[in-house]
C-alpha positions as CSV (number, residue, x, y, z in Angstrom):
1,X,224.7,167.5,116.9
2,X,224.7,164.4,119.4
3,X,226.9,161.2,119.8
4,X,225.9,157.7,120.6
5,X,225.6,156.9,124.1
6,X,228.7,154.7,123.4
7,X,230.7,157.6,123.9
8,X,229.3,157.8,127.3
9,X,230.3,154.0,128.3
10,X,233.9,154.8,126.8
11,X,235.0,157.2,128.7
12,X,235.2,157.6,133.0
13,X,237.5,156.6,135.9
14,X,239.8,154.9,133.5
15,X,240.5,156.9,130.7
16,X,240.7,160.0,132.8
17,X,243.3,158.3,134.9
18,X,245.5,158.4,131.8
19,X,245.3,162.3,132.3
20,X,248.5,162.2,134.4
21,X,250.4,160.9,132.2
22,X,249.4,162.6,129.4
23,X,250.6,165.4,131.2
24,X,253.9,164.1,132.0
25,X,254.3,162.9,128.2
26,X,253.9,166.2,127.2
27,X,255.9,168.5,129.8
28,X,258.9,165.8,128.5
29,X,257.9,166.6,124.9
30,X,258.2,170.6,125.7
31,X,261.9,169.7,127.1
32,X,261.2,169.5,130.7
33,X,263.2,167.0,133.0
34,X,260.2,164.5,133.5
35,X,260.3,161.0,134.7
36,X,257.6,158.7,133.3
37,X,256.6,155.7,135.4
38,X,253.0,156.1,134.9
39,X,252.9,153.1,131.5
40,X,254.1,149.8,130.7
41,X,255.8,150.8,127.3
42,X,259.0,149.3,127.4
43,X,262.0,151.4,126.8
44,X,263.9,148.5,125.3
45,X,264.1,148.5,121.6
46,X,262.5,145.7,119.6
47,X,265.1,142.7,118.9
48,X,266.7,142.6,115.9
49,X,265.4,140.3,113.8
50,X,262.3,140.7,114.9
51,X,262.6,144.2,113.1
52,X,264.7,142.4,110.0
53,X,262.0,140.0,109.5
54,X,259.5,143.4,109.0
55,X,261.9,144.7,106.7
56,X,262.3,141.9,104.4
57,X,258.5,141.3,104.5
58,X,257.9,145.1,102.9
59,X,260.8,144.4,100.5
60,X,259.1,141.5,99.5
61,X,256.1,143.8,98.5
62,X,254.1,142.1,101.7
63,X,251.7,145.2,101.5
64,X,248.3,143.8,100.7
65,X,245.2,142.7,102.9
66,X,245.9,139.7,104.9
67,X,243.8,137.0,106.1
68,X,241.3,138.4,108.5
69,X,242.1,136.0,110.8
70,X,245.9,136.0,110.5
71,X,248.0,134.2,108.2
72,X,248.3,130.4,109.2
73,X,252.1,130.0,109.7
74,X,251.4,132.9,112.5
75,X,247.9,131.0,114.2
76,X,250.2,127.6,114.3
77,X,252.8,129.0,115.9
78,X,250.5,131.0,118.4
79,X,248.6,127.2,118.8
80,X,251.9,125.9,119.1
81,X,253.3,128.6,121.8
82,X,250.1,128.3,123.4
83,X,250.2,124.2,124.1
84,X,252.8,124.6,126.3
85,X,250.8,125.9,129.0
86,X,249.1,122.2,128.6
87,X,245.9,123.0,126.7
88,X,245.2,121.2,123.2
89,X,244.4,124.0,121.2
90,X,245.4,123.9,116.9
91,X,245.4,127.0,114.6
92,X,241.6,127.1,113.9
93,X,241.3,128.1,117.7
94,X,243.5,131.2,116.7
95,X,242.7,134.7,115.6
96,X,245.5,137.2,115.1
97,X,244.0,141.1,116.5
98,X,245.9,144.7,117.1
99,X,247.3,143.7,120.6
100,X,245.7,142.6,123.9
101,X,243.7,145.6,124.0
102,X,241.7,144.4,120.9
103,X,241.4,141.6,121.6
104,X,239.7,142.4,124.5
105,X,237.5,144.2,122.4
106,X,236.5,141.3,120.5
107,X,235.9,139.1,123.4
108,X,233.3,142.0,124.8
109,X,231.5,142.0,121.5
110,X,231.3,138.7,120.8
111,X,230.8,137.1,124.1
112,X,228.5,140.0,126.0
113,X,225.4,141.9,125.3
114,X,223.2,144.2,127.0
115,X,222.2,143.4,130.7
116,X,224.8,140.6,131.2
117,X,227.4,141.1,134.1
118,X,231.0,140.3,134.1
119,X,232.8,139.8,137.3
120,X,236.0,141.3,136.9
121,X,238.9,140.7,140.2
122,X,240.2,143.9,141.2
123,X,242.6,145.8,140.7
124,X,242.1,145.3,137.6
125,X,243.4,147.2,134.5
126,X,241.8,150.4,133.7
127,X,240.2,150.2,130.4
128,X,238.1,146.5,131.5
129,X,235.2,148.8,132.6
130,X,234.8,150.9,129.2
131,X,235.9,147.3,127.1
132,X,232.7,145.5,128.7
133,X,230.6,148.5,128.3
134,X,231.4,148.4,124.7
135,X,228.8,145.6,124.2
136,X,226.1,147.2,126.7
137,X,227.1,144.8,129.8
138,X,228.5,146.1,133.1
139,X,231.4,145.4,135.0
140,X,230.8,143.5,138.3
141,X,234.2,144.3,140.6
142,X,234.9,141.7,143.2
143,X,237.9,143.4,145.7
144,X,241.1,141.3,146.3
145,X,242.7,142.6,149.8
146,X,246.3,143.4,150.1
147,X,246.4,141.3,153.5
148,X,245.5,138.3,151.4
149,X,248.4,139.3,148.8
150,X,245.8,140.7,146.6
151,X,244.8,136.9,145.8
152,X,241.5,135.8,144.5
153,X,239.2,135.2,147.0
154,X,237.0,131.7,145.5
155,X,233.9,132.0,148.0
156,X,234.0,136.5,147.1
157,X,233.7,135.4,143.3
158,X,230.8,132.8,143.7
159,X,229.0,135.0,146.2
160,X,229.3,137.5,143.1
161,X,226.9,134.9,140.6
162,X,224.0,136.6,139.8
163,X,221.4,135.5,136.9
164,X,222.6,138.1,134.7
165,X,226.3,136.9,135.1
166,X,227.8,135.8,131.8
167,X,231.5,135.7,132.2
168,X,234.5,136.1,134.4
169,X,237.2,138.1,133.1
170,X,240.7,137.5,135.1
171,X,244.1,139.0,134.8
172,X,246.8,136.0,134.8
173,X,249.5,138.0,135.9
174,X,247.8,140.6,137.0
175,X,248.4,144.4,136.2
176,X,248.5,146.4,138.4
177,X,249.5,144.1,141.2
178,X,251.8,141.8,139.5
179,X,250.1,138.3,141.2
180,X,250.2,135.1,139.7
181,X,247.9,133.0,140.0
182,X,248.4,128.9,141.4
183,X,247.1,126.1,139.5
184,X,244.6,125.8,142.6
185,X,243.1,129.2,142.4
186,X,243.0,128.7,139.2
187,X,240.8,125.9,139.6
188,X,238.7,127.4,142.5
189,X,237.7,129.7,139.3
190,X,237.3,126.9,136.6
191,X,234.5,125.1,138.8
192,X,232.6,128.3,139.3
193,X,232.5,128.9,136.1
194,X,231.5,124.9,135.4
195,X,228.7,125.1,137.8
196,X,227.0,128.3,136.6
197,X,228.1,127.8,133.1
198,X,229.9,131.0,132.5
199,X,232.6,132.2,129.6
200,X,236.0,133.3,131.5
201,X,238.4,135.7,129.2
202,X,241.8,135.4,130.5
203,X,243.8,138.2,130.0
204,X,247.9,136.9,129.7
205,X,249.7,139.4,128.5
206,X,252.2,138.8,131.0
207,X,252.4,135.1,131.0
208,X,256.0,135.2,129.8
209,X,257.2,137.7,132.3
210,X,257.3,135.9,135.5
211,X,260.3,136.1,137.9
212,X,259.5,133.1,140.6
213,X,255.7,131.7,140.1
214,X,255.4,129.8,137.2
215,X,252.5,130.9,135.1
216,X,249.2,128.9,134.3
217,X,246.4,129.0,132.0
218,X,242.9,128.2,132.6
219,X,242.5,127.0,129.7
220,X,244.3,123.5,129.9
221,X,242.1,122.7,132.9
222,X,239.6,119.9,132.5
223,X,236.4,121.2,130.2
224,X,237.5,124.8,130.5
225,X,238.8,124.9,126.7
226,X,235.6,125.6,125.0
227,X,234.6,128.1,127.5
228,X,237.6,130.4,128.0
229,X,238.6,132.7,125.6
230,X,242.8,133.7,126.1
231,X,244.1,136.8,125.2
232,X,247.6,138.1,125.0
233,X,250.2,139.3,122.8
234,X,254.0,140.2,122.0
235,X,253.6,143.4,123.6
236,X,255.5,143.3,126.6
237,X,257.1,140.3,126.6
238,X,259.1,141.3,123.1
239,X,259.2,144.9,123.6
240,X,256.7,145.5,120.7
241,X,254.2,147.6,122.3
242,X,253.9,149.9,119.2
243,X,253.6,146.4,116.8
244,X,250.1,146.0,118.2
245,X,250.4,142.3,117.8
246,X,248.0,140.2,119.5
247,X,246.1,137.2,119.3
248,X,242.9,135.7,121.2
249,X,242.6,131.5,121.7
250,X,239.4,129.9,122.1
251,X,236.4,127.7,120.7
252,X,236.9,127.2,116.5
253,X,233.0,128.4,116.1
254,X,233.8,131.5,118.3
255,X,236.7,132.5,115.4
256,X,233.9,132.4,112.7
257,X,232.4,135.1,114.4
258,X,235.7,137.0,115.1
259,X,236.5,136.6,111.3
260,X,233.3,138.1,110.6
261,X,234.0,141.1,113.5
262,X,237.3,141.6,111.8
263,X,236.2,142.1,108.5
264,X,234.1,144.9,110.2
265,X,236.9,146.7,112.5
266,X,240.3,145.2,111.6
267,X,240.6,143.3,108.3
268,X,243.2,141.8,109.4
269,X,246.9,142.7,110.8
270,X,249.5,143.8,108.2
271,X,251.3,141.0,106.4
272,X,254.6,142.2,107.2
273,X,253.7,143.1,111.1
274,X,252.5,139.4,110.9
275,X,256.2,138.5,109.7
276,X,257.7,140.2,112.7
277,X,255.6,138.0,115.1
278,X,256.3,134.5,113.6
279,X,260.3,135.4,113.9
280,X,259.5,136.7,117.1
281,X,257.2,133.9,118.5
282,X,260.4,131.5,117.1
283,X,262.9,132.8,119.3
284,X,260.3,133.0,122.2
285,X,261.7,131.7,125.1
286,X,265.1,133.3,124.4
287,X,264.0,136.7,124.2
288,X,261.3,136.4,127.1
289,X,264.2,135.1,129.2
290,X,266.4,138.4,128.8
291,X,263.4,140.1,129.3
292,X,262.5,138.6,132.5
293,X,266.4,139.1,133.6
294,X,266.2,142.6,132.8
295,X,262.5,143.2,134.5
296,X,263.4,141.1,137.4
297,X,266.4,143.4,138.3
298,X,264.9,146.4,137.8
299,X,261.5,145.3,140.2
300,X,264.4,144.3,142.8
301,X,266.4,147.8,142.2
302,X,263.2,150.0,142.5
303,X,261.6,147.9,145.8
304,X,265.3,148.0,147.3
305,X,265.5,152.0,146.7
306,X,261.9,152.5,148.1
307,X,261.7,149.8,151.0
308,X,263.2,151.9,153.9
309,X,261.3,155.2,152.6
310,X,259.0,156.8,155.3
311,X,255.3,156.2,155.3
312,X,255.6,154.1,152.2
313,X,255.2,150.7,151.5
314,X,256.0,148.6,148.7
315,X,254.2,145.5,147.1
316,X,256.4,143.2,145.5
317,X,255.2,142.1,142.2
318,X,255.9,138.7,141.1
319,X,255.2,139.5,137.6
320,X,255.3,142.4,135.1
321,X,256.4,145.8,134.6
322,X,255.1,147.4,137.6
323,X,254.9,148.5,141.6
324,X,252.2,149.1,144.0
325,X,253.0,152.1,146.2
326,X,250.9,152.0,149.6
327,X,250.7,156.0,150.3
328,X,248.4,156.4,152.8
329,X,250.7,156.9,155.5
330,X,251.6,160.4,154.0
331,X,248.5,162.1,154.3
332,X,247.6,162.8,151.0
333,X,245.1,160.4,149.0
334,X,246.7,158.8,146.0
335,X,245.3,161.4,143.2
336,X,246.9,164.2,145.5
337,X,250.5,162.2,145.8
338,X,250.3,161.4,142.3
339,X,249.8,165.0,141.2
340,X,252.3,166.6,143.5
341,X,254.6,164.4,142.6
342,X,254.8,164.9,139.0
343,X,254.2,168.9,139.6
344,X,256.8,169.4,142.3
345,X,259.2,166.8,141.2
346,X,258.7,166.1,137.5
347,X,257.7,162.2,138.0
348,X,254.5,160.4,136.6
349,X,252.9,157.6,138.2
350,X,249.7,156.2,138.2
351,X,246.5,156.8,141.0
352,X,245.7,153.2,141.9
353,X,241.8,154.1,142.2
354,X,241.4,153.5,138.6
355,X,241.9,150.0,139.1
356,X,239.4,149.6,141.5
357,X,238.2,150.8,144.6
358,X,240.0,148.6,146.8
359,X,243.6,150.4,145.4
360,X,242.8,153.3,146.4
361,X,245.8,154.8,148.3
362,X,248.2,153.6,146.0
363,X,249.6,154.9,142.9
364,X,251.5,152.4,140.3
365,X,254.3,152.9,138.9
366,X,256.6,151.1,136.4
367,X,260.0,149.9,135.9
368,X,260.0,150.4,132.1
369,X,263.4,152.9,132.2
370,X,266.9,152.3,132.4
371,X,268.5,151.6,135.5
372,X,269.7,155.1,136.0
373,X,266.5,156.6,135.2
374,X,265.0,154.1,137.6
375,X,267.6,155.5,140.5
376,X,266.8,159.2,139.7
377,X,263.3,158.5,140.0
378,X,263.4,156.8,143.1
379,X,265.4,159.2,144.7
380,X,262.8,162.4,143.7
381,X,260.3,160.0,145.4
382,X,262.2,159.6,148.2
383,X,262.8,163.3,148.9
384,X,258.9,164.0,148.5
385,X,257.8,161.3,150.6
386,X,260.4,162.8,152.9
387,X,259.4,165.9,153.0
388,X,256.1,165.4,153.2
389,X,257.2,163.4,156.4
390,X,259.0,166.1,157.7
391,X,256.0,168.5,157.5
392,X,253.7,166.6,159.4
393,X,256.0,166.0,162.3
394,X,256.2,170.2,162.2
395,X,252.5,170.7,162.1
396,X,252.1,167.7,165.1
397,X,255.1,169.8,167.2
């Protein structure tokens, strides 16, 4: 029997570069002392009354099909969270979806057909590729460069425009490098995609989880409103990864057509999950604040531990969950430091070539564990990188 080619466009670089962690998930699961730094799942538990509000919901008997869309309190609140960034946006620009990663889904099926390019700035996270493949378009990478702090690069992007270019899908922070973008980058990108009159998806699911570069939207520039589609959700900021609650902002007649595409794939988010996120999205500047307290010391703990380790180098992250490794001073590439590491000292981490070509020779890894957890796995890092040092100098004597 044969598949659809969809299965084809679904799978590559980026799902197998979940393969290492798979592996690491499940030599934990069989009892073994492994480290996992290789996702961006939180190890903080969900805030109380986020999970109270849940509770009461399915006491309640809130159990039945919601509104495809979302239920309204919810998409006014998300409107309402969202205006603070400075763009006008009301509930009917809202539609609520099963976290960021849907939601990238709908924007690829409702914005992109086949033949159309998107030009996506890498690194960029690993499942873009497959998500714009979904609807038959390919993904067009355009390399940021470490010297230039992984920044976008305004003249890289233009030179990029093609006929068949139909949207520009940016990461605002970005994972995996953890850059924030200014208000004039962000407006370098606006009047590209005025002038060729392209769709941008802005992906800004860490938009509440900066430490010292206040985050902006593309969306509250000048005439960018009705052509930029924002997704995000309460994922990281809340510690809800599991609660698969999301949302995308854009154009009202663009949620008629998501309604329509989540009657088909969705049918809407559970009532009571829905619950969870208004009482979360109520308290949310208290709770993203102790989360960005918590994430900002443990970014500072693990580039402290790793800063004076030989032939690595660390990228700060001004945003996020997670840490650029530059490995290429140990000899191995990042696939081969990646998989050594987790074999011969029982810590995951990510190969940073399956965010793009331009991070290869680094591997990602997250600060998603508990300070002492954090210190245990920097120090197994540590004594491989060490040792790997300490072999080479052998096999140069």
């Amino acid at each position: 029997m044969e598949y659809s080619p969809l299965v084809d466009r679904i799978a590559g670089e980026g799902a197998a570069a979940w393969d290492i962690h798979q592996q690491g998930v499940d030599r934990q699961a069989n009892g073994e002392d492994v480290i996992v730094l290789s996702v961006g799942d939180p190890d903080l538990d969900t805030p109380a009354p986020i999970v109270e509000a849940a509770i009461d919901a399915l006491h309640a008997g809130d159990t039945h099909y919601p509104p495809a869309l979302g239920e309204w309190p919810l998409r006014e609140l998300i409107a309402e969270h969202f205006t603070s960034t400075g763009a006008r946006v009301g509930p009917e620009n809202v539609a609520v979806v099963s976290g960021a990663q849907n939601g990238l889904c709908f924007a690829s099926m409702l914005l992109f057909q086949p033949g159309d390019e998107v030009i996506v700035l890498q690194p960029n996270y690993v499942t873009y590729e497959a998500t714009i493949a979904l609807s038959g378009a390919t993904q067009v990478g355009v390399a940021t460069r470490e010297a230039d702090g992984f920044r976008p690069d305004a003249r890289a992007i233009d030179a990029a425009v093609t006929s068949r270019t139909r949207a520009l899908l940016i990461t605002n922070p970005n994972n995996p490098t953890g850059v924030v973008m200014t208000p004039a980058e962000l407006e370098a990108i606006a009047d590209i995609a005025r002038r060729h009159d392209l769709w941008v998806v802005s992906d800004e699911v860490y938009s509440m989880l900066t430490f010292d570069t206040p985050h902006s939207s593309i969306a509250a520039l000048p005439d960018m409103g009705d052509r930029t589609v924002t997704v995000s959700s309460l994922s990281k900021s809340h510690a809800m990864t599991g609660w698969r609650s999301g949302w995308i902002i854009g154009p009202a007649s663009l949620m008629r057509h998501a309604e329509n595409l989540s009657l088909c794939v969705l049918y809407g988010l559970p009532g009571f999950i829905q619950r969870a996120a208004i009482a979360g999205l109520r308290q949310a500047n208290e709770i993203a604040a102790d989360m960005r307290a918590i994430y900002r010391c443990r970014r500072d703990q693990v580039v402290e531990s790793l800063a004076a380790v030989p032939n690595l180098r660390v990228v700060p992250p001004d945003a996020g969950m997670f840490v650029m490794l530059d490995v290429r001073d140990t000899g191995l590439s990042a696939a081969d430091f990646a998989w050594r590491l987790l074999r011969e000292h029982g810590v995951s981490v990510l190969d940073g070539t399956a965010f793009g070509p331009n991070a290869a020779g680094y591997v990602r890894l997250s600060y998603t564990l508990d300070e002492a957890r954090l210190a245990e796995g920097c120090r197994r890092i540590e004594a491989f990188a060490t040792a790997l040092a300490t072999n080479r100098e052998h096999a140069d004597v």
